[in-house]
N, CA, C and O atoms as CSV, one atom per row, in Angstrom:
chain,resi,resn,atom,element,x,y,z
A,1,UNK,N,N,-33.302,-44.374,-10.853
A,1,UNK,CA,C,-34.082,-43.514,-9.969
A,1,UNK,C,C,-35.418,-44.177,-9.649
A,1,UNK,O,O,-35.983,-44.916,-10.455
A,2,UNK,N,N,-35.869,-43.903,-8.524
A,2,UNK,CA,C,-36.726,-44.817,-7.835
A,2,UNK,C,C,-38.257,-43.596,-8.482
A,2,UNK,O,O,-38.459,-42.384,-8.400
A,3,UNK,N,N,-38.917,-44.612,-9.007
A,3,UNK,CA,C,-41.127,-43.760,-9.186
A,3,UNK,C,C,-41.494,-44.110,-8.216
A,3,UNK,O,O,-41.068,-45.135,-7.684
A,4,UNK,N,N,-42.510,-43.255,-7.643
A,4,UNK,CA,C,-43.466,-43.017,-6.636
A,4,UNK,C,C,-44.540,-42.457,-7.502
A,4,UNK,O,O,-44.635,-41.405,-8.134
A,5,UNK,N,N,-45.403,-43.600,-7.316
A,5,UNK,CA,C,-47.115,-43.286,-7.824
A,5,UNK,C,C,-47.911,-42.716,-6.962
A,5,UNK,O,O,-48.371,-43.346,-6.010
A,6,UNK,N,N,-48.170,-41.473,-7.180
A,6,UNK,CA,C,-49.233,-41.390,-6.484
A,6,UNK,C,C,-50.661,-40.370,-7.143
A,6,UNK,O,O,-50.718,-40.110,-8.345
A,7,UNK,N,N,-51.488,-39.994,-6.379
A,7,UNK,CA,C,-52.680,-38.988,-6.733
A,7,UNK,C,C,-52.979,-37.818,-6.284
A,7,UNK,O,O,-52.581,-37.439,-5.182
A,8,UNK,N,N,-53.729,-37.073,-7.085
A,8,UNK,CA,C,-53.867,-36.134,-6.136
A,8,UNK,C,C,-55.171,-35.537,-6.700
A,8,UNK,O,O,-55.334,-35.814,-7.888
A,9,UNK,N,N,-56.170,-34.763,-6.124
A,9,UNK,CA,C,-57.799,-34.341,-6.028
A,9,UNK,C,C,-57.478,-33.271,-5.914
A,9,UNK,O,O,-56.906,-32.826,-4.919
A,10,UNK,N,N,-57.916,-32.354,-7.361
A,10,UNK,CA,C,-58.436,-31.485,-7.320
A,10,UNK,C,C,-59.565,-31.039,-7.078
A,10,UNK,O,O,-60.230,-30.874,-8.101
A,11,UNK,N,N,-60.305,-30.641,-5.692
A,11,UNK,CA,C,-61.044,-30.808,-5.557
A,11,UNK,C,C,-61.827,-29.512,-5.706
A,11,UNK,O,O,-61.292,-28.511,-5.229
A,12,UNK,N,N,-63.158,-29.361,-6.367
A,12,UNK,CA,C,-63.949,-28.058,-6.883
A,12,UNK,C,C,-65.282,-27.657,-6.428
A,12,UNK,O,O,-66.225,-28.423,-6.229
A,13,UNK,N,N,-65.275,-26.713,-6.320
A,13,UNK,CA,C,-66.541,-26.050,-5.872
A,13,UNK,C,C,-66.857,-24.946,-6.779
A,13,UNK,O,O,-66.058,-24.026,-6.955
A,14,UNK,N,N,-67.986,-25.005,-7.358
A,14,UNK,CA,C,-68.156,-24.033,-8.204
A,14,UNK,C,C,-66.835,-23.726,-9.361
A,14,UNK,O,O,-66.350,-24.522,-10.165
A,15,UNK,N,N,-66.516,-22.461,-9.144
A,15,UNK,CA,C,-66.014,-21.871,-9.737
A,15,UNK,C,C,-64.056,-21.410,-8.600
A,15,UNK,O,O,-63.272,-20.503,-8.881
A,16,UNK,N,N,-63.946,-22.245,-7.660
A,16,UNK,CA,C,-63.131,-22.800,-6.781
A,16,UNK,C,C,-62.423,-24.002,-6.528
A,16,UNK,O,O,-62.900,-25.116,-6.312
A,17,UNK,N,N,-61.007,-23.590,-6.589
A,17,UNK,CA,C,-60.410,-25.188,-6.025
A,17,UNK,C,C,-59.408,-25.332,-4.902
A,17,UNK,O,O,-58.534,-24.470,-4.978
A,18,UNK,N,N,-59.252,-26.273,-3.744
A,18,UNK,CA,C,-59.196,-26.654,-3.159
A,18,UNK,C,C,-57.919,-26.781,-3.135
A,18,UNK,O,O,-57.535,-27.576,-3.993
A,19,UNK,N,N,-56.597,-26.059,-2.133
A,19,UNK,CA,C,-55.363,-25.763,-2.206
A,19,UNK,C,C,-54.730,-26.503,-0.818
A,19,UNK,O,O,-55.352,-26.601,0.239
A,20,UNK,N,N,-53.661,-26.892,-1.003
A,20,UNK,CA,C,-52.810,-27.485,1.070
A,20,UNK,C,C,-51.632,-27.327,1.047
A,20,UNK,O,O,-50.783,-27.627,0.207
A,21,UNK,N,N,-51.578,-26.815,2.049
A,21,UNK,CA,C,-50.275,-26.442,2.670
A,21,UNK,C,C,-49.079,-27.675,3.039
A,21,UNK,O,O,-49.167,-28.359,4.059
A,22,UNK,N,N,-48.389,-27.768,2.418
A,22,UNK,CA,C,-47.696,-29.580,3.082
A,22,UNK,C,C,-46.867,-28.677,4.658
A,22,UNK,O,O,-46.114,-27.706,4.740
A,23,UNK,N,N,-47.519,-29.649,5.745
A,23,UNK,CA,C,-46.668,-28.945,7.530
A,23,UNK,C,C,-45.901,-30.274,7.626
A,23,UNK,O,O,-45.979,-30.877,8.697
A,24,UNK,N,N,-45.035,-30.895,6.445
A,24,UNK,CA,C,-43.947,-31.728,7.149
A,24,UNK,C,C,-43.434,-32.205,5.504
A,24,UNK,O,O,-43.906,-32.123,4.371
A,25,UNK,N,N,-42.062,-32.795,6.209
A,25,UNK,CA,C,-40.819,-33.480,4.947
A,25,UNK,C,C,-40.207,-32.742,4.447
A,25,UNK,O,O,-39.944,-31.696,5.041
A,26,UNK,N,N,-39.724,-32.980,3.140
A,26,UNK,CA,C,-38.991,-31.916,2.408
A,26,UNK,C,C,-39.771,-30.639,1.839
A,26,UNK,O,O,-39.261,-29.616,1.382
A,27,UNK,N,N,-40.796,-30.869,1.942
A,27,UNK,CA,C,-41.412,-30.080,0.747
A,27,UNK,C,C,-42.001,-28.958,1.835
A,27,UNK,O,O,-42.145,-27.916,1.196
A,28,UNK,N,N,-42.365,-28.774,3.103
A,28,UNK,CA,C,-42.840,-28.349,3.957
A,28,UNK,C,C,-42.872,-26.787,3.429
A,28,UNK,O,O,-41.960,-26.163,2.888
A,29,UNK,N,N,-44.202,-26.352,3.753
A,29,UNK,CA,C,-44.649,-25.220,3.294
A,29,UNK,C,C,-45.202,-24.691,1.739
A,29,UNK,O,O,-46.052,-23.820,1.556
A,30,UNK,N,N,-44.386,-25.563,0.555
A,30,UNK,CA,C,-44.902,-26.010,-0.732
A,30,UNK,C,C,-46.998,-25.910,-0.572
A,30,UNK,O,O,-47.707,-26.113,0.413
A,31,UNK,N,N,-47.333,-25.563,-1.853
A,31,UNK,CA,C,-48.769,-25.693,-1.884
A,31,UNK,C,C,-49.042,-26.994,-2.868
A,31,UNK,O,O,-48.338,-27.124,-3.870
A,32,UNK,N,N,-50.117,-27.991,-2.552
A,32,UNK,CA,C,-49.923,-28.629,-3.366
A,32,UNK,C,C,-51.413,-29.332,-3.697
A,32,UNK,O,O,-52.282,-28.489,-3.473
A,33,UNK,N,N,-51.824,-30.233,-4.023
A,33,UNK,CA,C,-53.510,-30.579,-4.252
A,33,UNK,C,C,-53.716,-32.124,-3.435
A,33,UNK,O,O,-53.147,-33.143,-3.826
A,34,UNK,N,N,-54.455,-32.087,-2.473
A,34,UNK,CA,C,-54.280,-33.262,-1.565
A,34,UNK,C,C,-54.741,-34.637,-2.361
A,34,UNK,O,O,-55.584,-34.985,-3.189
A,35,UNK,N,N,-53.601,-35.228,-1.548
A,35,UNK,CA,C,-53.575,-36.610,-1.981
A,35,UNK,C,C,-52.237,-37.861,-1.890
A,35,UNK,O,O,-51.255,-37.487,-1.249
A,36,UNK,N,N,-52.179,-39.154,-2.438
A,36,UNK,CA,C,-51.353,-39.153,-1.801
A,36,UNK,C,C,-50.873,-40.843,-2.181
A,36,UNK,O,O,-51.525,-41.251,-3.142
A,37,UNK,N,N,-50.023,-41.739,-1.708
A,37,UNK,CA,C,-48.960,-42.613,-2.289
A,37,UNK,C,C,-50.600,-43.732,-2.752
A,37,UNK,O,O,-51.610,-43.753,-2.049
A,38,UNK,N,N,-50.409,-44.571,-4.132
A,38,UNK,CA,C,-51.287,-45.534,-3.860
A,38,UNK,C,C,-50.672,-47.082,-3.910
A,38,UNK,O,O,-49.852,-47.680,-4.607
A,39,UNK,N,N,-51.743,-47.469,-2.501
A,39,UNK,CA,C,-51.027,-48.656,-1.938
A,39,UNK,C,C,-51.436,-49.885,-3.070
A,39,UNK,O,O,-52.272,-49.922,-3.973
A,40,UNK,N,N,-50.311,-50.980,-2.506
A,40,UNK,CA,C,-50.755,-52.093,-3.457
A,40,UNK,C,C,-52.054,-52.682,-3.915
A,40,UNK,O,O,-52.559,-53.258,-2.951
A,41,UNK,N,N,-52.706,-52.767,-4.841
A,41,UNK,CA,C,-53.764,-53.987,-4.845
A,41,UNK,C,C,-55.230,-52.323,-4.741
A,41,UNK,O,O,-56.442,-52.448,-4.568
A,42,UNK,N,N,-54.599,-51.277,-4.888
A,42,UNK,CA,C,-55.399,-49.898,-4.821
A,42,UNK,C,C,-55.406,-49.599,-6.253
A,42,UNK,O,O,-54.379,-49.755,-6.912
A,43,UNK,N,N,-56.503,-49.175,-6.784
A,43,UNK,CA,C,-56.474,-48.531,-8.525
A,43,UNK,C,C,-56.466,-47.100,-7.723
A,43,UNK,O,O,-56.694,-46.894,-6.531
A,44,UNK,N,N,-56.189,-46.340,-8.585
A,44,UNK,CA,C,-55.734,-44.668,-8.043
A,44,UNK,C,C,-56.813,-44.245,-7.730
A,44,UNK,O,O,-56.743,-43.530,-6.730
A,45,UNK,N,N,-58.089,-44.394,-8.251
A,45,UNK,CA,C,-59.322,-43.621,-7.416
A,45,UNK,C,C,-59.294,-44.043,-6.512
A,45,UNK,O,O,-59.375,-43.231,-5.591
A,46,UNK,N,N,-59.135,-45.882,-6.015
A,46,UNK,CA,C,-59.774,-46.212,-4.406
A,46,UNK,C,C,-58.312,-45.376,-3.613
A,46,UNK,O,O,-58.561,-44.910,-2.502
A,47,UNK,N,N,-56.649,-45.157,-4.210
A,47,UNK,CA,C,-56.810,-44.541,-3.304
A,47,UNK,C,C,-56.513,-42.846,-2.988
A,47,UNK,O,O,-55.826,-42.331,-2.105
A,48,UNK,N,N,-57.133,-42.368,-3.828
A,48,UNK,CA,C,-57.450,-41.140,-3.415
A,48,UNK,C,C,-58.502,-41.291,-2.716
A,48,UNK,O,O,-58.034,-41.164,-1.585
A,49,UNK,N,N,-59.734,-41.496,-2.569
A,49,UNK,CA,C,-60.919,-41.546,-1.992
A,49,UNK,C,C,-60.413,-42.114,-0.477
A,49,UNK,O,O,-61.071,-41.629,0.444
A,50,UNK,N,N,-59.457,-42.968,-0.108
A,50,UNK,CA,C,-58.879,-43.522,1.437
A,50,UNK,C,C,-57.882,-42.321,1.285
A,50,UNK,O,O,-58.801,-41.513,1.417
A,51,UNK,N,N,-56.930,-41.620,1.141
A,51,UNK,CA,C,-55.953,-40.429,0.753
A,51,UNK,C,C,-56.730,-39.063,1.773
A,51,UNK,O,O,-56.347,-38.496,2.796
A,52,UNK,N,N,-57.774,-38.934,1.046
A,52,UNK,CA,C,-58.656,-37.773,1.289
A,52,UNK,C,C,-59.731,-37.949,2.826
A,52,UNK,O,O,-60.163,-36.955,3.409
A,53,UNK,N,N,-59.961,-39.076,3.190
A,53,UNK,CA,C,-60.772,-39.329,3.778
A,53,UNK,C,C,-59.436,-39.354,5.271
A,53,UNK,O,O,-59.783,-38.894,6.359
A,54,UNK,N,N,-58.639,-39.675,5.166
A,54,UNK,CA,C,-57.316,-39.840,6.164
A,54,UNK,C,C,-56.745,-38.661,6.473
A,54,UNK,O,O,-56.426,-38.314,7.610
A,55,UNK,N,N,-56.555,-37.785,5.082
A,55,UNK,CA,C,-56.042,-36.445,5.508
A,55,UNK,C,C,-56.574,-35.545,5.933
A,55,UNK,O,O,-56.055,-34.724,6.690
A,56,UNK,N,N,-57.921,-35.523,5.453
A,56,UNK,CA,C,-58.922,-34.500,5.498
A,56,UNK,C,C,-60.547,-34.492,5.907
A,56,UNK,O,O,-61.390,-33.611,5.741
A,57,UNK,N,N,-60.667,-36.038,6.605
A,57,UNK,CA,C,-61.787,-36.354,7.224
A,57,UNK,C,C,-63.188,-36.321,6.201
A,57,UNK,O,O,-64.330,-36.641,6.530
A,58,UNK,N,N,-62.766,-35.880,4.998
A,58,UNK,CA,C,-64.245,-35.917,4.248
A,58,UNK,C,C,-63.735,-37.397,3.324
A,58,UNK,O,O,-62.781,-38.175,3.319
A,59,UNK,N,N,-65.197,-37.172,2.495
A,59,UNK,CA,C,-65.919,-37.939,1.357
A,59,UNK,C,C,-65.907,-37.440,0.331
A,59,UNK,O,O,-66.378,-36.318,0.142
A,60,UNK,N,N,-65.187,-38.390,-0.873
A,60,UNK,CA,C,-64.937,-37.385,-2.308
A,60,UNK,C,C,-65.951,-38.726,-3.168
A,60,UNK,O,O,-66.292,-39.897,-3.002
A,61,UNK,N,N,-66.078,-37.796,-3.966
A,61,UNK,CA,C,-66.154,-38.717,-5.688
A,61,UNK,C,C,-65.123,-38.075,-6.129
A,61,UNK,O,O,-64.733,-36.948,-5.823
A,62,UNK,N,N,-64.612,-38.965,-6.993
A,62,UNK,CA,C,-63.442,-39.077,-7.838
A,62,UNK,C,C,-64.192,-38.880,-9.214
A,62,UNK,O,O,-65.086,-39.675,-9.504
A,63,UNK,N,N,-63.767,-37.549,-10.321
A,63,UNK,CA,C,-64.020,-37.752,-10.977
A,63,UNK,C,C,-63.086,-37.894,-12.355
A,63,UNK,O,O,-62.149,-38.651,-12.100
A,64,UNK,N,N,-63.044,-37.481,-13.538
A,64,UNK,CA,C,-62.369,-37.738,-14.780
A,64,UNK,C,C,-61.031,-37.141,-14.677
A,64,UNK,O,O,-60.791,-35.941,-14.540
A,65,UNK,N,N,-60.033,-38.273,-14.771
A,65,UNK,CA,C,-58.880,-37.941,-14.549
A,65,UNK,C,C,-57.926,-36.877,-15.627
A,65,UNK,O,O,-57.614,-37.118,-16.793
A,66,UNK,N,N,-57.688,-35.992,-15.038
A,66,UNK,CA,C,-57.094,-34.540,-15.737
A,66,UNK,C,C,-55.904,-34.854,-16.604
A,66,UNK,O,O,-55.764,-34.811,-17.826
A,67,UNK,N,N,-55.107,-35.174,-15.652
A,67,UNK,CA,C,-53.705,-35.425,-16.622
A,67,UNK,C,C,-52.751,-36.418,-15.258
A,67,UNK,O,O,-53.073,-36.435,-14.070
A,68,UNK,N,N,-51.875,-36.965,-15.714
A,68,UNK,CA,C,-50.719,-37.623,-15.295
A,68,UNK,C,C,-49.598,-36.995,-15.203
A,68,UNK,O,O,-48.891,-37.050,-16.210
A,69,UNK,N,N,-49.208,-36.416,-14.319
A,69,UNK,CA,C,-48.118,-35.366,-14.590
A,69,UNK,C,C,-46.784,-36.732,-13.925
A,69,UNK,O,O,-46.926,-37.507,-12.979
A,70,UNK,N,N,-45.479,-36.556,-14.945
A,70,UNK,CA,C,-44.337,-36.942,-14.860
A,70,UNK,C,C,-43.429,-35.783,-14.355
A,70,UNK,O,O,-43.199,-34.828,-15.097
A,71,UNK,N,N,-42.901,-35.857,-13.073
A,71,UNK,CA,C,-41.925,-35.101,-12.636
A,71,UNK,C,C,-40.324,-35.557,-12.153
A,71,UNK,O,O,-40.223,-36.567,-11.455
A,72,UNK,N,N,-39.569,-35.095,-12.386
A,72,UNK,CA,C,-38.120,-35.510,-12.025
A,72,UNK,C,C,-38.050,-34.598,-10.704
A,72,UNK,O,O,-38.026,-33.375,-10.563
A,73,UNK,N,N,-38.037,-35.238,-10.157
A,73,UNK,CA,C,-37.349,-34.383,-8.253
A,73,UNK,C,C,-35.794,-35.107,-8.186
A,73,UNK,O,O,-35.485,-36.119,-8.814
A,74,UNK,N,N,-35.005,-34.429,-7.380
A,74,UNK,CA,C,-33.207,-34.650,-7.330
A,74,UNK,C,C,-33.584,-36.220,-6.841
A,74,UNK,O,O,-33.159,-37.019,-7.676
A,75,UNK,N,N,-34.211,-36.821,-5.806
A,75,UNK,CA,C,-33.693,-38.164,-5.464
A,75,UNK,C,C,-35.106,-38.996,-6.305
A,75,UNK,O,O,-34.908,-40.211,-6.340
A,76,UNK,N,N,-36.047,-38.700,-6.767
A,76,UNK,CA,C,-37.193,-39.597,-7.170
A,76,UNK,C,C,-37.699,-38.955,-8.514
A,76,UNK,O,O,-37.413,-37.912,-9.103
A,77,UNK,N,N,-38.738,-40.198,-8.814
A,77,UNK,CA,C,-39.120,-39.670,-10.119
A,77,UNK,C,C,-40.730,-39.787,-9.978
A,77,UNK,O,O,-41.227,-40.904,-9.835
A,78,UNK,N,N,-41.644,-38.481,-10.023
A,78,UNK,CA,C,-43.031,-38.748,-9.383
A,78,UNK,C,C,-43.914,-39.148,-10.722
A,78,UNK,O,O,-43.677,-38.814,-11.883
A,79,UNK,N,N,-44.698,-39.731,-10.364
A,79,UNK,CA,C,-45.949,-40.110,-11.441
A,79,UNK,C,C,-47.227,-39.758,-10.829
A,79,UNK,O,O,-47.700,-40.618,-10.086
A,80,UNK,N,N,-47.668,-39.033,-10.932
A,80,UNK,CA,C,-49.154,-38.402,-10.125
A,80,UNK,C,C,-50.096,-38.131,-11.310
A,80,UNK,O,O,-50.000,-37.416,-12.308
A,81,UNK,N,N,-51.368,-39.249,-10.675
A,81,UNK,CA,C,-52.237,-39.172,-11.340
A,81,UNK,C,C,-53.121,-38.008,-11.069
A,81,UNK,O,O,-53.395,-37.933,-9.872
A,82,UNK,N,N,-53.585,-37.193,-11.709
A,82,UNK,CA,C,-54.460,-36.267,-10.722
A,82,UNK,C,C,-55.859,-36.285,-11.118
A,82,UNK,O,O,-56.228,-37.047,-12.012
A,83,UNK,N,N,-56.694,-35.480,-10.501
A,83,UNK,CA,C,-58.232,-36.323,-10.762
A,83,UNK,C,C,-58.966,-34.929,-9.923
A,83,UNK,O,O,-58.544,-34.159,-9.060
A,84,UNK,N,N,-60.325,-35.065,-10.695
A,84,UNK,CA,C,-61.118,-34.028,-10.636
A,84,UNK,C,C,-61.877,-34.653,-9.746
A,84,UNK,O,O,-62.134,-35.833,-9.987
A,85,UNK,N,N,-62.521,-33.927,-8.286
A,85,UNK,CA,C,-63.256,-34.642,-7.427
A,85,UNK,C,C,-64.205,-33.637,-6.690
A,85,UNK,O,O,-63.888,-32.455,-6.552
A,86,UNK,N,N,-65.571,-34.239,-6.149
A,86,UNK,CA,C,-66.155,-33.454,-5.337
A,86,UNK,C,C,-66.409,-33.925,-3.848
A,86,UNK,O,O,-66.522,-35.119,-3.571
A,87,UNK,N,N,-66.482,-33.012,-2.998
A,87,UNK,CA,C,-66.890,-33.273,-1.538
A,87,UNK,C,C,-68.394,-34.077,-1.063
A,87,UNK,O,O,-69.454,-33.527,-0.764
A,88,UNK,N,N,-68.145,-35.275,-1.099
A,88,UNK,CA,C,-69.781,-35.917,-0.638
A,88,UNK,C,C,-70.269,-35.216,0.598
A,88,UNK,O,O,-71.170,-34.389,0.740
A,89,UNK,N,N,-69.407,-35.783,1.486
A,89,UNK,CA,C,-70.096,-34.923,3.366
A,89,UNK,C,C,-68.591,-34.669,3.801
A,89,UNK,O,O,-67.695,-35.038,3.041
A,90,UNK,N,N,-68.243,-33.950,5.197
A,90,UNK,CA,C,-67.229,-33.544,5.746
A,90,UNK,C,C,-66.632,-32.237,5.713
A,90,UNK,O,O,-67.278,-31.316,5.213
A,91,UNK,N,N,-65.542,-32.046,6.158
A,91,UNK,CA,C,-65.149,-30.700,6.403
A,91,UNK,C,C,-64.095,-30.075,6.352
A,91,UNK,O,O,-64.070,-28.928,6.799
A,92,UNK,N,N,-63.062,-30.600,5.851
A,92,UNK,CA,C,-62.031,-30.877,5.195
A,92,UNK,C,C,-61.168,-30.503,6.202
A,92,UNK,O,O,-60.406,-29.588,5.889
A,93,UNK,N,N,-61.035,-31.059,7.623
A,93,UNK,CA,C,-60.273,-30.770,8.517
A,93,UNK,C,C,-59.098,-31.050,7.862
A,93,UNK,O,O,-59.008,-31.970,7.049
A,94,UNK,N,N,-57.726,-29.945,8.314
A,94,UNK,CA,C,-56.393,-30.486,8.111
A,94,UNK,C,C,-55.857,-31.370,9.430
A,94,UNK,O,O,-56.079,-31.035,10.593
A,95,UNK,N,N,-55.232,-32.365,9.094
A,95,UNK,CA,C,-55.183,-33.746,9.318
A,95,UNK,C,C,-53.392,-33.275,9.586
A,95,UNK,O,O,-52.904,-32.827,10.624
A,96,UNK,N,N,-52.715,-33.553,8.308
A,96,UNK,CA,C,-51.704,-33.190,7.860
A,96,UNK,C,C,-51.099,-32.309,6.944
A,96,UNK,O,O,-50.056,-32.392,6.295
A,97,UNK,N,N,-51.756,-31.661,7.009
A,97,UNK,CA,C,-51.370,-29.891,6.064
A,97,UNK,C,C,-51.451,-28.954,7.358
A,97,UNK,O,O,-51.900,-29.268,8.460
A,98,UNK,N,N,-50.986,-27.905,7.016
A,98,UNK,CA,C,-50.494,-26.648,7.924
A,98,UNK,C,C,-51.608,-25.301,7.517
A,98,UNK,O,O,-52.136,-24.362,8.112
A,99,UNK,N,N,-51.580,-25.870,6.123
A,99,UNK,CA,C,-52.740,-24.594,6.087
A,99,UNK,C,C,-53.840,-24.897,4.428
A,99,UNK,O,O,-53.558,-25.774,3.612
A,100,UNK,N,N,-54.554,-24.328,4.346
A,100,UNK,CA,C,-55.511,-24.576,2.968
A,100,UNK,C,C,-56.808,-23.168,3.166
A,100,UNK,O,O,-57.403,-22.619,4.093
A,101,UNK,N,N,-56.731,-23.062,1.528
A,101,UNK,CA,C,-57.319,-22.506,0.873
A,101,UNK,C,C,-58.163,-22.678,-0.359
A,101,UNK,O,O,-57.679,-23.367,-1.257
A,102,UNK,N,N,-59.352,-22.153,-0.532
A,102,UNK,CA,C,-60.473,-22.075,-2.111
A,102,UNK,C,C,-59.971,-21.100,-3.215
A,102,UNK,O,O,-60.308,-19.940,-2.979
A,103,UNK,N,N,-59.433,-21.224,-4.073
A,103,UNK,CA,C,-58.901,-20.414,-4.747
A,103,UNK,C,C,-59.185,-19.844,-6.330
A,103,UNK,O,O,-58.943,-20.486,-7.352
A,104,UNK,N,N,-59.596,-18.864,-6.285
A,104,UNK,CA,C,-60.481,-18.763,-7.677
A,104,UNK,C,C,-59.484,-18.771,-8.735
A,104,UNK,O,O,-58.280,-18.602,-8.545
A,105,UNK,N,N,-60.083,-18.992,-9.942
A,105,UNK,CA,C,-59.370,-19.210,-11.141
A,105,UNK,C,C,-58.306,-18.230,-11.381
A,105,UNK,O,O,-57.390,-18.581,-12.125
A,106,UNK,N,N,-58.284,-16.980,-10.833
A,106,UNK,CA,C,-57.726,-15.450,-11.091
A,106,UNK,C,C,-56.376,-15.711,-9.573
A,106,UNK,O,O,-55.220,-15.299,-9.479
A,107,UNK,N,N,-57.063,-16.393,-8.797
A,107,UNK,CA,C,-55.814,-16.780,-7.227
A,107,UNK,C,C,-54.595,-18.008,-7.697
A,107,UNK,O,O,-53.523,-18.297,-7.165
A,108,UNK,N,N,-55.315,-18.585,-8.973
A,108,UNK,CA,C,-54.223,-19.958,-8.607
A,108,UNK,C,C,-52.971,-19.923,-8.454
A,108,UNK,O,O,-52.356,-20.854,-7.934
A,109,UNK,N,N,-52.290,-18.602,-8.981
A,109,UNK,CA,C,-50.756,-18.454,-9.096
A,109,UNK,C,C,-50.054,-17.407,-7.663
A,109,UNK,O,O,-49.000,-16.783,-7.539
A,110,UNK,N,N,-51.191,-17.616,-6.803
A,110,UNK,CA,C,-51.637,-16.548,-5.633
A,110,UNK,C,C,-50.273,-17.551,-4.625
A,110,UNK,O,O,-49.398,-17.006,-3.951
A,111,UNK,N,N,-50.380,-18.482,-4.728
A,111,UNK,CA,C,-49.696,-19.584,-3.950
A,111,UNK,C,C,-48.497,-20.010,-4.464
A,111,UNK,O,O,-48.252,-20.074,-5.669
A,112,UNK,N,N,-47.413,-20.432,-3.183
A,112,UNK,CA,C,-46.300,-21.162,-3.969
A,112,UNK,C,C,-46.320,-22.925,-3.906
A,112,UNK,O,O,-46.058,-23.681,-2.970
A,113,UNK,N,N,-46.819,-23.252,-5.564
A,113,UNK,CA,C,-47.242,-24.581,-5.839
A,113,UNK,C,C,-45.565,-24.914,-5.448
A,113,UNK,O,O,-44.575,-24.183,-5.420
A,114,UNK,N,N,-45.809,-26.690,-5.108
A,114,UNK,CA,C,-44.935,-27.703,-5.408
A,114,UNK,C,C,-44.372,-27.905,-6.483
A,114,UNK,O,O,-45.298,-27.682,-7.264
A,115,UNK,N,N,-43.006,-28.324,-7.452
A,115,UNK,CA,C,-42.583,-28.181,-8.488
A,115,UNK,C,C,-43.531,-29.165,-9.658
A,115,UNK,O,O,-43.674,-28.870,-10.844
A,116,UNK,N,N,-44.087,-30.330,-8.999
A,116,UNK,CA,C,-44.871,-31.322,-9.880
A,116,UNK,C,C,-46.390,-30.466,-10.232
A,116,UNK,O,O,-47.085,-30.323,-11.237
A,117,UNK,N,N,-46.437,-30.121,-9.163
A,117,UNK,CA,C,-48.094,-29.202,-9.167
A,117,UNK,C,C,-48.274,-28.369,-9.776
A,117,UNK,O,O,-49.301,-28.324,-10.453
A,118,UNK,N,N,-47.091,-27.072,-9.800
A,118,UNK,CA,C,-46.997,-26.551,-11.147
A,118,UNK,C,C,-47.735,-26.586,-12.081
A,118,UNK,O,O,-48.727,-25.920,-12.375
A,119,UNK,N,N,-47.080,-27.617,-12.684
A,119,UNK,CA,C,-47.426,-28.051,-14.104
A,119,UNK,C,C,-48.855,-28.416,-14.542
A,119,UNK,O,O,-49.259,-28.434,-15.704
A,120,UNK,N,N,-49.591,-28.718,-13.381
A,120,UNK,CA,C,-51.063,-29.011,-13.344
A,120,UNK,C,C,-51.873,-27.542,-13.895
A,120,UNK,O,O,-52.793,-27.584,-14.711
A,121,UNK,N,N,-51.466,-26.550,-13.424
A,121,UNK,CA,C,-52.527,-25.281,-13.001
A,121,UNK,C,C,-52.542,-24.572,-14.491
A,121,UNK,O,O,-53.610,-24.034,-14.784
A,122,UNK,N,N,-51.483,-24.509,-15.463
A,122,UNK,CA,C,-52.597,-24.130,-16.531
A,122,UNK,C,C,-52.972,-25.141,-17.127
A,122,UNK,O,O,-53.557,-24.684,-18.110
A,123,UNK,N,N,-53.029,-26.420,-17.186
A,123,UNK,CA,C,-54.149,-27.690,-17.937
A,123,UNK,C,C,-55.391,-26.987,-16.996
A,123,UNK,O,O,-56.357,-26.456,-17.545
A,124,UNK,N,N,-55.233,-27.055,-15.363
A,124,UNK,CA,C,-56.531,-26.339,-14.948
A,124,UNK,C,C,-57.446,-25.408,-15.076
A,124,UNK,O,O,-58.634,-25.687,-14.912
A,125,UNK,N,N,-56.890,-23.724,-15.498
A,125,UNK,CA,C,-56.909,-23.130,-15.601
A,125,UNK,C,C,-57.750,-22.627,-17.390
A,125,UNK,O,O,-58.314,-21.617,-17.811
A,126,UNK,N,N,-57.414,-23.929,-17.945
A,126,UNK,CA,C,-57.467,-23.838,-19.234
A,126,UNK,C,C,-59.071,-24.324,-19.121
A,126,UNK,O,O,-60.035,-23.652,-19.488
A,127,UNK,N,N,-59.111,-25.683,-18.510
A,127,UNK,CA,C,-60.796,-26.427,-18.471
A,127,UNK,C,C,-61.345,-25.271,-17.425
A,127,UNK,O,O,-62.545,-25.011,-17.511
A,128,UNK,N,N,-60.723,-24.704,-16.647
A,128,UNK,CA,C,-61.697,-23.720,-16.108
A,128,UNK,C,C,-62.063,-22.201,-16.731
A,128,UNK,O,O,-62.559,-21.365,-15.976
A,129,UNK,N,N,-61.808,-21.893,-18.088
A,129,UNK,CA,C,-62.226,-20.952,-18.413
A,129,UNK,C,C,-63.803,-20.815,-18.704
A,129,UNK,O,O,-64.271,-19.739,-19.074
């Protein structure tokens, strides 16, 4: 079975985090935390920070990476690094998502996560108490 590395930014505001709608592929309509494949000769922050800036027109810092979630999907096997990040400047136009939301600690299960993403929200949930 073929890995696909990639990242993904949780990105926070206060006491808020930063939710997307996937508007294409298989997963279409799935909620999931933007971000996205990293290219060769890329360490996973540079490319979340090009990821975020492509999808969503802003500026992140990348900060301390949360967890590595290992997922089995029917044709692939995902490795997503995920990573705590904040908004430098921008506006988080959707680019390629269909829809997004700020979601308080009490909303996170408000949404229907992606099957890998899942697994993220109580490690989240837990540092956000």
């Amino acid at each position: 079975m073929k890995t696909v590395r990639v990242v993904a930014a949780v990105i926070r505001d206060g006491d808020k985090i930063f939710a997307t709608q996937r508007g294409y592929g298989d997963f279409k309509g799935g909620w999931e935390f933007p971000g996205g494949k990293i290219e060769e000769g890329e360490t996973p922050q540079e490319a979340l920070v090009r990821e975020i800036e492509e999808e969503l027109e802003t500026e992140i810092i990348v900060g301390e990476l949360i967890d590595t979630i290992e997922y089995d999907y029917p044709t692939f096997h995902l490795s997503m690094d995920c990573f705590w990040a904040e908004i430098v400047s921008g506006d988080l136009v959707l680019k390629e998502h269909k829809a997004a939301k700020w979601l308080m600690k009490a909303e996170l299960e408000s949404v229907k996560w992606l099957p890998a993403d899942i697994t993220l929200i109580n490690k989240i949930r837990d540092i956000m108490m």
